[in-house]
BAFI-3210 file (N, C-alpha, C; in Angstrom, 3 decimals, decimal comma, padded with zeros to 6 digits):
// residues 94
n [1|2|3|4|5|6|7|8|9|10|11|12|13|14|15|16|17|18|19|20|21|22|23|24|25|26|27|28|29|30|31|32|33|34|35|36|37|38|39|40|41|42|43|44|45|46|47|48|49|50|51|52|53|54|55|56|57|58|59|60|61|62|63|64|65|66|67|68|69|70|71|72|73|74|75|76|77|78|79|80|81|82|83|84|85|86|87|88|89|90|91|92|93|94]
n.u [108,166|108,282|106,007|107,049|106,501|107,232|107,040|107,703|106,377|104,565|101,899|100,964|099,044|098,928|097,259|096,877|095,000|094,204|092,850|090,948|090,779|089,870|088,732|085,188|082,961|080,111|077,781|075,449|075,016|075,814|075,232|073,487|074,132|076,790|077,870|079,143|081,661|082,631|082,824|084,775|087,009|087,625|088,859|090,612|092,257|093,665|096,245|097,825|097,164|095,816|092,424|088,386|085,707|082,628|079,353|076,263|073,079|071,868|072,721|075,524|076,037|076,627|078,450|080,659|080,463|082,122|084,340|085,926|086,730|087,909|090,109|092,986|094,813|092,985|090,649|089,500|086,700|084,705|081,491|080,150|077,569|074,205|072,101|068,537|068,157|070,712|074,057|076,996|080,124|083,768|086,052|089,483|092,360|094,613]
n.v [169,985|169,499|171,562|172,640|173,096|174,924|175,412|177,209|176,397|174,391|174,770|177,361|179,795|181,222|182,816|185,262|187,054|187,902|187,990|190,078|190,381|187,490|184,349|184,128|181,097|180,480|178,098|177,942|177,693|175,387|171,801|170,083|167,344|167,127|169,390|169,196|167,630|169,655|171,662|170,736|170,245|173,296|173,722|172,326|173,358|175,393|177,589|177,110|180,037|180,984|181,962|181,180|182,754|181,443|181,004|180,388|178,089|177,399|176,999|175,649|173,216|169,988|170,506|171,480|170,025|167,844|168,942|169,713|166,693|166,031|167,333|167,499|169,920|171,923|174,522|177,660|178,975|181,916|183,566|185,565|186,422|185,617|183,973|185,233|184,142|183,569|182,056|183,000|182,535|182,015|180,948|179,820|178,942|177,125]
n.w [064,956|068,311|071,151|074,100|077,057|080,600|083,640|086,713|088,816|090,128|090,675|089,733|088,265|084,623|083,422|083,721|085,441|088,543|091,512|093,404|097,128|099,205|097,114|095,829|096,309|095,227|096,133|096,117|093,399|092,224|091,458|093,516|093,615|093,706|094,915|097,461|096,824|095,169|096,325|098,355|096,510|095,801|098,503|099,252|097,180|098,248|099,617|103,302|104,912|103,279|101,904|101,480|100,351|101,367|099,668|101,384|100,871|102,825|106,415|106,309|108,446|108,358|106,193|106,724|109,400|107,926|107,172|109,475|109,566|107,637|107,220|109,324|109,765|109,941|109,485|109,956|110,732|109,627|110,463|108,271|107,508|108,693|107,314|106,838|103,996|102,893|103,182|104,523|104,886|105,902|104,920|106,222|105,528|107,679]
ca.u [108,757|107,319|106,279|107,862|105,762|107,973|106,440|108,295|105,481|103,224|100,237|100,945|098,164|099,503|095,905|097,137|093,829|094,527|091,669|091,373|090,540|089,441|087,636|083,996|082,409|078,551|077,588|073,813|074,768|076,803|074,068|073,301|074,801|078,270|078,384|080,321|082,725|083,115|083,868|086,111|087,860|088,517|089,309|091,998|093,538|094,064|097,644|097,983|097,260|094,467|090,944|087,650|083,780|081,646|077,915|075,141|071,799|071,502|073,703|076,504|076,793|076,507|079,791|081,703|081,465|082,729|085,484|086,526|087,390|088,853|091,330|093,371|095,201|092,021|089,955|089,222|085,809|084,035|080,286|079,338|075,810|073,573|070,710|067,663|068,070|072,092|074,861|078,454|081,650|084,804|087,424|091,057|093,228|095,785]
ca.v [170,592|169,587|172,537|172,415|173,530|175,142|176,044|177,425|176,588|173,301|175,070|178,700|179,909|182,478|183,497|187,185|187,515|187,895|187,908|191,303|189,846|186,277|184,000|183,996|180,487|180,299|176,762|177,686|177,511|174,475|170,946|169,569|165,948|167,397|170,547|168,985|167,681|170,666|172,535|170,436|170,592|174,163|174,009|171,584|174,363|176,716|177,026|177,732|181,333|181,741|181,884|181,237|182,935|180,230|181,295|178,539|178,182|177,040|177,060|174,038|172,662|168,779|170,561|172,010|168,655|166,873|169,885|169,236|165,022|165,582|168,797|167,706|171,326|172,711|175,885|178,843|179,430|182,803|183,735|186,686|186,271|184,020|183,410|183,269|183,744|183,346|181,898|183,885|182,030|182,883|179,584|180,762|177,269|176,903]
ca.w [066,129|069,728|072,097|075,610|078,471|081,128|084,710|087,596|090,348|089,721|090,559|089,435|087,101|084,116|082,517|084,088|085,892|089,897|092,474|094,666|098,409|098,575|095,822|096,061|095,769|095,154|096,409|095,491|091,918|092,047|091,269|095,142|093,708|093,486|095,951|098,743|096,015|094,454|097,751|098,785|095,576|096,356|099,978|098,458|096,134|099,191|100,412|104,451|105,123|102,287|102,239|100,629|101,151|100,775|100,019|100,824|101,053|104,415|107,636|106,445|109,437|107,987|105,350|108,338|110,159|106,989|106,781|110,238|110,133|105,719|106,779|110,293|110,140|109,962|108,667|110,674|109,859|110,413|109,591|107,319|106,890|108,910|106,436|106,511|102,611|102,556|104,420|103,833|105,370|105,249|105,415|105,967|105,572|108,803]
c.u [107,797|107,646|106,910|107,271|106,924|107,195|107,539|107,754|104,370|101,996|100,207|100,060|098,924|098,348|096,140|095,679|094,280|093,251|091,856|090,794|090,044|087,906|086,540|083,879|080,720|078,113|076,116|073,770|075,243|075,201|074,450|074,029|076,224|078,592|079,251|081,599|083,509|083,923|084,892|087,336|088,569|089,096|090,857|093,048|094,486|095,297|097,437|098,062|096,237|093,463|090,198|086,175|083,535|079,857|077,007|074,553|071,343|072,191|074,326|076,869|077,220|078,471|081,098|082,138|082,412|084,372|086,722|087,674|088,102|090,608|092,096|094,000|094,034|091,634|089,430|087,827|084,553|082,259|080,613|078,396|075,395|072,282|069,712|067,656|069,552|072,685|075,788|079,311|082,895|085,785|088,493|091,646|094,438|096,636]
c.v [170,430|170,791|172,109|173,455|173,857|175,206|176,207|176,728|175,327|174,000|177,175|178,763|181,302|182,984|185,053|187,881|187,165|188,317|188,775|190,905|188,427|185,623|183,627|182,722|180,464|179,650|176,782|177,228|176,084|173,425|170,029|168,088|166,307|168,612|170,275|168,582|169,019|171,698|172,036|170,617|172,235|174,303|173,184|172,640|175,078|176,490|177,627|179,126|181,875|181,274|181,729|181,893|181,924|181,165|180,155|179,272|177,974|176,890|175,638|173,537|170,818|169,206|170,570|171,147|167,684|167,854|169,249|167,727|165,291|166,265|168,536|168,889|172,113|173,976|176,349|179,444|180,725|183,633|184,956|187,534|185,385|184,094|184,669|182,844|183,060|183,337|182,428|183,103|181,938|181,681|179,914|179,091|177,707|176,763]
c.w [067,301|070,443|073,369|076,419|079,644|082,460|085,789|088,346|089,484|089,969|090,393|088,452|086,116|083,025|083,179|084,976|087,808|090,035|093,706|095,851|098,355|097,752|096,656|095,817|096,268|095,426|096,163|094,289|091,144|092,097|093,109|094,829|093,802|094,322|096,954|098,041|095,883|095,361|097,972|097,779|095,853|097,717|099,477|097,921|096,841|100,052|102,128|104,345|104,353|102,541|101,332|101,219|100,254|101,310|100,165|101,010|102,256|105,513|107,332|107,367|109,313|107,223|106,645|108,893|109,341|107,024|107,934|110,207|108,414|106,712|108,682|110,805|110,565|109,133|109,848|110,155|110,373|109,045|109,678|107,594|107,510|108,239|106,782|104,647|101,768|103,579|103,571|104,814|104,628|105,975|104,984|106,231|106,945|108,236]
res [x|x|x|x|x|x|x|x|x|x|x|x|x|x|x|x|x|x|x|x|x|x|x|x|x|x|x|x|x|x|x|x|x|x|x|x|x|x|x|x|x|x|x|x|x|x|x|x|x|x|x|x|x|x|x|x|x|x|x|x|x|x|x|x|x|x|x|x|x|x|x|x|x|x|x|x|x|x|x|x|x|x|x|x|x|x|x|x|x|x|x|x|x|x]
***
């Protein structure tokens, strides 16, 4: 007997775990060869109207400009935290 996978919503998750205000990502913890990947990978996930804090290590302004020319809608991006030990931003997708 084959199972049969059903989904309403291509990208609906049903692990029952919801996220109370928006998802944290850590970008300190992430390996420096793959951090701008990895961000972008989530900035990707985010439908218009949602958000992500992004923590770095240092004022992204090198990410930011890359954010700018990937994402033509754009990201709304508002500091947190300006360092000197942690950056906090808060990217809301257009």
């Amino acid at each position: 007997m084959q199972s049969e996978l059903k989904l309403t919503k291509a990208s609906s998750c049903r692990c029952g775990e919801h996220n109370a205000g928006d998802p944290i990502l850590d970008a300190r913890t992430i390996p420096h060869e793959i951090r701008h990947p990895a961000i972008f990978g989530a900035l990707d996930s985010l439908k218009s109207g949602s958000a992500i804090e992004l923590i770095a290590p240092h004022d992204p302004i090198p990410l930011l400009a890359q954010v700018t020319k990937r994402y033509p809608d754009g990201f709304e991006v508002s500091y947190l935290v300006e360092g000197p030990e942690e950056w906090r931003l808060r990217l809301a997708r257009r």
